[in-house]
Residue, then its C-alpha position, 0 to 999 in steps of 0.5 A: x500500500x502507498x500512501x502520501x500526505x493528500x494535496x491537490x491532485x489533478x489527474x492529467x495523464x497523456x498517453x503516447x503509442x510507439x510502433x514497438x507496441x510500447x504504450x507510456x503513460x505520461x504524468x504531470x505530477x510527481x505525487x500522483x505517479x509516485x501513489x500509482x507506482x507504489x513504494x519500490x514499485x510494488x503496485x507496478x509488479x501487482x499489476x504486471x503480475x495480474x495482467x501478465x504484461x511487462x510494466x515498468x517505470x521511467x522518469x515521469x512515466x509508466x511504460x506498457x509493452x504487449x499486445x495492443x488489447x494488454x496495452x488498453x487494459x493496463x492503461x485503464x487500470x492506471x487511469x483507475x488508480x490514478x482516480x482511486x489515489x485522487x479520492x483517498x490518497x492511497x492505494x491498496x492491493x483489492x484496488x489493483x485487483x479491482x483496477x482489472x475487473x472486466x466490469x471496470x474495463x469499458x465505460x466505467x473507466x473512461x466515463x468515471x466522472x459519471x459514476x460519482x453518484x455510487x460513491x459511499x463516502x465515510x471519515x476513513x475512505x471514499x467507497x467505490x463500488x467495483x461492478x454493474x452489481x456492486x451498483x445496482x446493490x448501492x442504488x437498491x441501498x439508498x433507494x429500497x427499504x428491504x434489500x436481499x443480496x445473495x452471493x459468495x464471500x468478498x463481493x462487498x454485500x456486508x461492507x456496501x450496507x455497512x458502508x451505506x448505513x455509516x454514511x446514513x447515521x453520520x448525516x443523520x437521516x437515520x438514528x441508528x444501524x442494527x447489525x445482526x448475524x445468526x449465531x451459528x457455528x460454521x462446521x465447528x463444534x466451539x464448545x462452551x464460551x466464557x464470559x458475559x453474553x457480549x463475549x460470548x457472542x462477539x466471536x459470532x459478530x467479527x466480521x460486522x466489527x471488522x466492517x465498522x473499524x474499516x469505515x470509522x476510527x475504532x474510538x468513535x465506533x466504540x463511542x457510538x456503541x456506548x451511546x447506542x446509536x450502532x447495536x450489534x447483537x445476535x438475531x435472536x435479541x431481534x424478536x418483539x421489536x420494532x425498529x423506527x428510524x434504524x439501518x439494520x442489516x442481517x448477515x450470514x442469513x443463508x444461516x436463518x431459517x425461514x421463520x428467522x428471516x420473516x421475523x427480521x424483515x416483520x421488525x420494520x419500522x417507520x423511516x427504516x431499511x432491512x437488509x438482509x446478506x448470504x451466501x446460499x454455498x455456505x449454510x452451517x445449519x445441521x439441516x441445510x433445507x431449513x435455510x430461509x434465505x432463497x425462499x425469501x427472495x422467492x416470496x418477495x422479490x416481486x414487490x416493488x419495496x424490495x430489491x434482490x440483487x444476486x452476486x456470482x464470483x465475477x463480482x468477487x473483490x478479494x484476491x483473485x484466487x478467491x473468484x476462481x475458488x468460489x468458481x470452482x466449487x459451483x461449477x462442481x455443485x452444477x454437476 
């Protein structure tokens, strides 16, 4: 990861073709070249390393030498990362990975003064959605007021809603997110826990903290969780409420039942969103037929309140090793 102390930076790049079927990407400021480059070039052998292209750097230049189509794809991705350096002033490695989704190759990139709508921005980093689904998601975020996404791990469903929920709470459109998750062991046995029932718990609720720290200073977090404006609980602490005024997201669902997840969604309120997350893969439930989660896409899709949105491992932002996982196992499950 690079990163520089943030100023005002202008992406201006120039791009010039030579007949050895070379491409140098041409930058007029040093700061910004330095950010996409990385620190002992690090970001340049990622990419090269991801898009199997030879990339190197040269005074004030990145030079690309393949094949003409290799050539555009890598001058897309730097464009990426120029713009992504721009907004948050550093570059990690998911955003080289991003930087060559197939989804991001096309208009995306060159239009990317068009997609300024989709960014979530939060007091650590500006969030950008990574594909046509990711933004569909985002839209369904802000404009629906019961959204249900299912799909593989690291395709962004918990970090979006968080995200969004974040930004909701800090504008003050609403007063508080819920974060929920069933308490289900996945395929171990954990025996018994010690402690008061948040410790107990909060082995269960991680990832959700995970998503938080990630979005906000852990000091505020914990503040807000003080004061109660972000609660973070198991979904069985869900039953007999009514939440007005509140994000709640549940996540892991495909770990519910159907009952489970009707309660949930039968817990909204006035001036409330629910969302609900899962990967249908992964059910740890000892019956996996007692999982809700695609049942309730089925019932409820149709309504126009709500918005189901289905991710597959192309939407996959993690290590790019992750989609071909999560690719691999379904093909075998199709068979």
């Amino acid at each position: 990861m690079s990163k520089i102390p943030q100023k005002k930076i202008v992406s201006n790049l120039k791009f010039v073709y030579s007949g050895n079927g070379t491409l140098s990407v041409i930058f007029q400021n040093n700061d910004l070249l330095l950010g996409v480059v990385g620190e002992f070039n690090d970001n340049l052998r990622e990419l090269e390393k991801i898009t199997k292209t030879s990339i190197s750097s040269r005074g004030n230049s990145i030079l690309i030498k393949s094949n003409p189509k290799k050539n555009e794809l890598v001058k897309n991705a730097i464009k990426f990362l120029a713009e992504q350096f721009i907004i948050n002033g550093t570059i990690e490695k998911k955003d080289i990975i991003s930087s060559v989704n197939k989804f991001m190759i096309d208009e995306k990139i060159n239009n990317f003064g068009k997609n300024i709508e989709y960014i979530i921005k939060t007091p650590k980093k500006s969030v950008i959605p990574r594909s046509e689904k990711q933004k569909k998601y985002v839209r369904a975020l802000k404009e629906s007021e019961i959204i249900i996404s299912t799909g593989p791990a690291g395709t962004g469903k918990t970090f979006l809603a968080v995200a969004v929920a974040l930004t909701m709470l800090l504008d003050k459109k609403i007063e508080r997110i819920i974060l929920s998750r069933p308490a289900v062991e996945a395929g171990e046995r954990l025996g018994f826990l010690p402690g008061d029932m948040r410790e107990k718990v909060d082995p269960y609720l991680r990832p959700l903290y995970d998503s938080l720290y990630d979005l906000l200073d852990f000091e505020k977090i914990q503040k807000r969780i003080e004061i109660g404006d972000i609660e973070i609980a198991p979904l069985a602490f869900m039953r007999g409420r009514t939440l007005k005024n509140s994000f709640a997201i549940l996540d892991e669902a495909q770990n519910a039942t159907d009952t489970q997840i009707k309660m949930f969604l039968t817990r909204i309120g006035e001036n409330s969103k629910i969302v609900v997350n899962g990967d249908p893969s992964q059910i740890d439930l000892p019956n996996k037929s007692l999982s809700g989660l695609n049942r309730s896409k089925g019932l409820l899709g149709h309504m126009k309140e709500i918005s189901v949105v289905d991710f597959d491992h192309t939407d996959v932002v993690r290590h790019p090793l992750v989609s071909k996982i999560v690719k691999a196992y379904s093909d075998q499950s199709n068979d």
